[in-house]
N, C-alpha and C positions, 0 to 999 in steps of 0.2 A: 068020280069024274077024273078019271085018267088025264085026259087030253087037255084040260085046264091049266092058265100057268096059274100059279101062285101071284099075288095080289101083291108089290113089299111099299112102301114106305118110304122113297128114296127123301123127301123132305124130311123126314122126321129125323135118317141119321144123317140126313147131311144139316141139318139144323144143330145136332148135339157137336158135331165135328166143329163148326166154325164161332157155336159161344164158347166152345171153349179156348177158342183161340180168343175172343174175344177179352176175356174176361182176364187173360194175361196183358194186354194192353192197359188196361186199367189200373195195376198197380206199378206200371213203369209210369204212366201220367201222376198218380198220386204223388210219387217218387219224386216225378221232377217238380210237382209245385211247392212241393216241401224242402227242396233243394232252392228254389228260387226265394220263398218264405223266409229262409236262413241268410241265403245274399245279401236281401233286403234288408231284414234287421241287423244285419254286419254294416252295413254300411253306413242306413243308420244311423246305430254308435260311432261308428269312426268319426261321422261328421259331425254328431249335433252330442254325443253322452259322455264322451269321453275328456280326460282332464284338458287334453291339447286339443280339443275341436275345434279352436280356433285357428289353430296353427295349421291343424290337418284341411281346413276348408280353404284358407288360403294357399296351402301345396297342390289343391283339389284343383283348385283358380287358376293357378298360374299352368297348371298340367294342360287344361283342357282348353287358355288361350293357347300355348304353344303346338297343339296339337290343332285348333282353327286352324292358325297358319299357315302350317306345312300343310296342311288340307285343300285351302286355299290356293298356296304356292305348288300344289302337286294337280290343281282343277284346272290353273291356266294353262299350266304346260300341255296337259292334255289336250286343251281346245285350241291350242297353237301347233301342235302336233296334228290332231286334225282339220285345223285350216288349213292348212299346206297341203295333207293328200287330199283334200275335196279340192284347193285348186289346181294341183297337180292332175287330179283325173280330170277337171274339165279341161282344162291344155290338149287333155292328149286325148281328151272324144271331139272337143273344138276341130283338133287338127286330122282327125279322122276324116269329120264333115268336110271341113275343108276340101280335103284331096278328094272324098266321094261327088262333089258338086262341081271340081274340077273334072273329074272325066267324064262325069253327064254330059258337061257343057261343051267338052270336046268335040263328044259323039254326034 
């Protein structure tokens, strides 16, 4: 049979093409839960095993009110920063209106 094509298989190699892509995603996830595993127990220790863990949880303490605050004091600004241009842009689509319902009324 001359005139016949040939039959191929394209799922099968495009199957082997993309597990094996697969399969290198997998040991960079392993990698990083084993990297995050390590974090955790570091930290852990720092807090609760080590000889100054009380000292270190109280630097922990004080770290993380000071860091609410400028948090806080960095949320207002922003919502004060954006109140102004939200009333700023309604001034200036107010005064859009405005002039547009002045020249209807003209007309």
């Amino acid at each position: 049979m001359k005139g016949t094509v040939p039959i191929i298989n394209f799922n099968k190699d495009l199957n082997k093409k993309y597990m094996s892509q697969k399969k290198s995603h997998a040991g960079k996830i392993g990698l990083a839960g084993v990297a995050a595993a390590a974090a955790a127990a570091a930290g852990a220790y720092y807090l609760y095993g080590s000889k100054n863990a009380a000292k270190n949880r109280a630097a922990a303490a004080a770290w993380m009110k000071k860091a609410e605050a400028h948090i806080v004091k960095e949320a207002k600004k922003g919502v004060k920063v954006a109140h102004a241009k939200i009333s700023k842009e309604m001034t200036k689509g107010m005064k859009t209106v405005n002039k547009t319902l002045k020249k209807r009324s003209k007309k």
